[in-house]
C-alpha positions, 0 to 999 in steps of 0.5 A: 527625149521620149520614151520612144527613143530611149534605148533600153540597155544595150539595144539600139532602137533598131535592134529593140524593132527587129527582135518584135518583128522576129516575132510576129512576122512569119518566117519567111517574110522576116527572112526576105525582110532581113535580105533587105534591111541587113546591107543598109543597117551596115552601111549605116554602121559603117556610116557609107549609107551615101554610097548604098544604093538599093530598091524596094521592088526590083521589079524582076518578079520577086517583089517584096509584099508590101507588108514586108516593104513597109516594115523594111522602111520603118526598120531603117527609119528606126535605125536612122531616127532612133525613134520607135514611133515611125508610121507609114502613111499612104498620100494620096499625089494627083499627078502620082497616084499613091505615095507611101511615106515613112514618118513620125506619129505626130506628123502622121496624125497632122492632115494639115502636114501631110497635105504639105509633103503631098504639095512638095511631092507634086511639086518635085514630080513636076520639075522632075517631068519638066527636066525630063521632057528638057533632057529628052528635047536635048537628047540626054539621057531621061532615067533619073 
């Protein structure tokens, strides 16, 4: 076990991510961020994370900064990993534009994994055009 995932006392890691990101967030930004994160970490508690659904952007004109996006999937990747050194990573997918991720700083810092979750990436996206185009031809409903 590394030092990253060690909890200190009786802080859980996620606990530990939130008290540093209290302090050097700006007030508003770590109350949206707290909006967010709060009925996931429940779930997760409660082990009903399955059931949780939920977006980053809603896409109803109150979209998160991206600062603040980025910090609530690393506040939730601490609390499902226990790990501390989660980073995200902007890959760059042809067919998809920029995707961000969330993982660990070994991956992170390896171009050769990274162009592995890029491929898989593509890949996914391609079946999920292909079922689409299928569903649509089928007259079924095309928003999965």
């Amino acid at each position: 076990m590394s030092d990253s995932e060690i909890p200190h006392g009786d802080d859980r890691p996620v606990d530990m991510y939130l008290d540093l990101l209290r302090i050097r967030m700006d007030t508003e930004d770590y109350r949206l961020l707290m909006r967010v994160v709060e009925p996931v970490l429940e779930a997760i508690d409660e082990e009903r994370l399955s059931s949780l659904d939920f977006a980053l952007d809603s896409g109803a004109g109150d979209e998160l900064p991206q600062e603040v996006r980025d910090e609530v999937a690393l506040v939730i990747a601490t609390a499902v990993t226990g790990r501390l050194d989660n980073e995200v990573v902007e890959l760059d997918v042809d067919d998809t534009g920029p995707v961000r991720i969330v993982t660990d700083a070994t991956t992170a810092s390896d171009p050769d994994r990274l162009g592995e979750i890029a491929d898989y990436i593509k890949e996914r996206h391609r079946q999920t055009e292909e079922l689409r185009g299928i569903a649509e031809v089928s007259g079924l409903p095309t928003d999965f």
